[in-house]
N, C-alpha and C positions, 0 to 999 in steps of 0.2 A: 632773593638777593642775586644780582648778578655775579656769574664764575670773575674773582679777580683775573687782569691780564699778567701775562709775565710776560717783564720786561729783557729784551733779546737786545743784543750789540751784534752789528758785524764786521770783522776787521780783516782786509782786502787789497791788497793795492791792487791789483786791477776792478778798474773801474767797473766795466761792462760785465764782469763774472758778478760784482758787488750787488749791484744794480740789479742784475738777474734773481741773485739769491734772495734778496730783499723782498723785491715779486712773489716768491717762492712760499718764502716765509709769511707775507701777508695774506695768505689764503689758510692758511689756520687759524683758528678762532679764537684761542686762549694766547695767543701772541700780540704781544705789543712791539713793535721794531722801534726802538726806543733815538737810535744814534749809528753812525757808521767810522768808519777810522782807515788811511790809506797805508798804513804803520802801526808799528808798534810801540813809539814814541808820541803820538797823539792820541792813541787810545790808553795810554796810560795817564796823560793829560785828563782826558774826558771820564777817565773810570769814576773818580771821587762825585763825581757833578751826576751823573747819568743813573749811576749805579744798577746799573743791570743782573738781574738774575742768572741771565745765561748768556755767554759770549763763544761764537762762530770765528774760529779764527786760522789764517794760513799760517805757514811754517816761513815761506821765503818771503820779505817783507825787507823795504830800506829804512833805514838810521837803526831801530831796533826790530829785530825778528822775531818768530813766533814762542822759542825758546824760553828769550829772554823776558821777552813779554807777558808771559802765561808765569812765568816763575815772578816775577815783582809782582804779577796780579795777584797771586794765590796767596804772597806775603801778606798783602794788603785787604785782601780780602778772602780769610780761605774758605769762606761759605760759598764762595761761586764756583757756577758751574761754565768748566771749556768745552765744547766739541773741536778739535780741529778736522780741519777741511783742509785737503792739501793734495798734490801732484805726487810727493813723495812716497815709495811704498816700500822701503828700507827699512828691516828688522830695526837700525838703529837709531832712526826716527821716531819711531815708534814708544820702543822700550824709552828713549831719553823723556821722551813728553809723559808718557805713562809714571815715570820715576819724579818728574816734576810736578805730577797729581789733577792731571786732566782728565775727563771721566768719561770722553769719546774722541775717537779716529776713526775718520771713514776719509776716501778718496774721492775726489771730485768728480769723478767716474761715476759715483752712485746714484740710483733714480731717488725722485722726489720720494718714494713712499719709504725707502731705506735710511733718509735724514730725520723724516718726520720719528718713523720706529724712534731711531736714536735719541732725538729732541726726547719724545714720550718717557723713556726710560730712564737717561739723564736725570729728569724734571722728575722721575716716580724717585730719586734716591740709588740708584743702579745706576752701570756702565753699559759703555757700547760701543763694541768696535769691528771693523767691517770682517765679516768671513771672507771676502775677497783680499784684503789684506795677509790676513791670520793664513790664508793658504797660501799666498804668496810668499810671505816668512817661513812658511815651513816647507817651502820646495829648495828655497837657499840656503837656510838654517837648519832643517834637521838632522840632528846627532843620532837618533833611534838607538839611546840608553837602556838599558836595562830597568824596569820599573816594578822589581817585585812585593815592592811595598805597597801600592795600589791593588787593588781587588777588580775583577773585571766590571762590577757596578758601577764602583770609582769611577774609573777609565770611560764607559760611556755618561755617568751624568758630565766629567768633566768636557767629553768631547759636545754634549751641546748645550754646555756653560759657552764654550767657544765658537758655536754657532749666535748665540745673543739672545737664547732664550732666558727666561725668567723663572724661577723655582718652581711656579706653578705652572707654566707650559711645560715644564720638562715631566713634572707628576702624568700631566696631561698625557705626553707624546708616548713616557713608558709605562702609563696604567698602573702609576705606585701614589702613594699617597703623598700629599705637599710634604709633610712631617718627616716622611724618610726620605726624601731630596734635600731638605736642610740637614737632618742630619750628616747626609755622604758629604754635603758641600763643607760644613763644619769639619768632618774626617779629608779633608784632600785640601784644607788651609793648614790643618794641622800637620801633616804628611809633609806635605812641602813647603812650609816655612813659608807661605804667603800670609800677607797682612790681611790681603783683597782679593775681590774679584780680578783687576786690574794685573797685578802679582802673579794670578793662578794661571792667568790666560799667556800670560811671559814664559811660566812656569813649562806649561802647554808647546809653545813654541818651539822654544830653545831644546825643547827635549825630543821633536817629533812626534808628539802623542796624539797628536791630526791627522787622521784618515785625509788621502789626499781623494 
C-alpha cells in the first residue's frame, strides 16, 4: 500500500518567501501541499474545507496574525499540528505561541534540512524548536537560578531535550539506555512543574540551564 500523504497548509503573506517554501516542501515525499493563505483571516476561512494535518505559519500577518490564528485554530481543531516560521526571535514570541500549544518554532533563517528535522518530529508526535532560537533566549533571558533540585544527569539530558534531540538519540549520544532517558525526562516534568516538552524547554530558558 502506498505511504498515506499528509496534508500541509502554508500561511504567508509574503508571496515570494510562500512560493519558495511551497517549492521546499514539495520535494518531500510524504507531503501533500494541500492550500496556501496570505492571512490569518483566510486561513481560518479555508481551515474547515482543506483540513490540513499540518500548518507552516508566520507570526506578523494583516487582518489576523499568527497569534490569533494558531489559537482559533487549535480551538477548532486541537489535533493539529503548527510549526511557526517567522523573523521573530523574542523570548516572548516564543513562550506566547508555545502557551497557545504550537509544537515548533524555527526562524526563517533555518536550512531546508532543519524544517524537514522539525516537519519529521512534529508528525512523529514531538516538538521542535530551533537551538538557534533557544540560544538566543538564553543570551537575553538568562537568570542562572539556582537549581539544586536537578541532579547533574537531569541537567544534561535536559540540556539535549533542548538541542531537539529525541529520547532515543539522547540514550544514543550518552550511551545509557532509552528506559533511563524516559525516566530522567519523567523526573525533570516533575521537577519543574511542566506539562510538556514544550513547558520544559521555557522551563530551560528562563532559567539559563543552556550552555551557551
Amino acid at each position: 500500500m502506498p505511504q498515506k500523504k499528509l496534508k500541509v497548509m502554508v500561511v504567508d503573506d509574503h508571496a515570494l518567501f510562500r512560493k519558495g517554501l511551497i517549492l521546499s516542501l514539495q520535494a518531500i515525499d510524504n507531503l501533500q501541499i494541500i492550500g496556501e493563505a496570505e492571512n490569518g483571516r483566510t486561513f481560518l476561512e479555508r481551515l474547515p474545507v482543506l483540513q490540513p494535518d499540518l500548518v507552516i505559519m508566520d507570526i506578523k500577518m494583516p487582518q489576523i496574525d499568527g497569534f490569533e490564528a494558531a489559537q482559533k485554530a487549535l480551538t477548532i481543531r486541537p489535533e493539529l499540528k503548527i510549526i511557526v516560521l517567522t523573523m521573530f526571535d523574542e523570548l516572548p514570541f516564543f513562550q506566547r505561541m508555545v502557551d497557545i500549544g504550537v509544537s515548533g518554532f524555527l526562524l526563517k533563517t533555518s536550512d531546508p534540512g532543519e524544517l524537514q528535522k522539525a516537519i519529521t518530529r512534529v508528525l512523529e508526535g514531538d516538538n521542535y524548536f530551533s537551538p538557534e532560537l533557544i540560544r538566543k533566549s538564553v543570551e537575553i533571558n538568562a537568570t542562572h537560578k539556582n537549581h539544586n533540585r536537578l541532579s547533574s544527569r537531569e541537567l544534561e539530558i535536559l540540556q539535549e531535550i533542548c538541542k531537539g534531540y529525541s529520547n532515543q538519540e539522547i540514550a544514543e549520544r550518552l550511551n545509557i539506555s532509552r528506559r533511563t532517558v524516559d525516566g530522567h525526562r519523567a523526573s525533570l516534568l516533575d521537577k519543574t512543574g511542566s506539562k510538556n516538552t514544550a513547558a520544559l524547554i521555557i522551563y530551560a530558558v528562563k532559567n539559563g540551564l543552556i550552555p551557551l
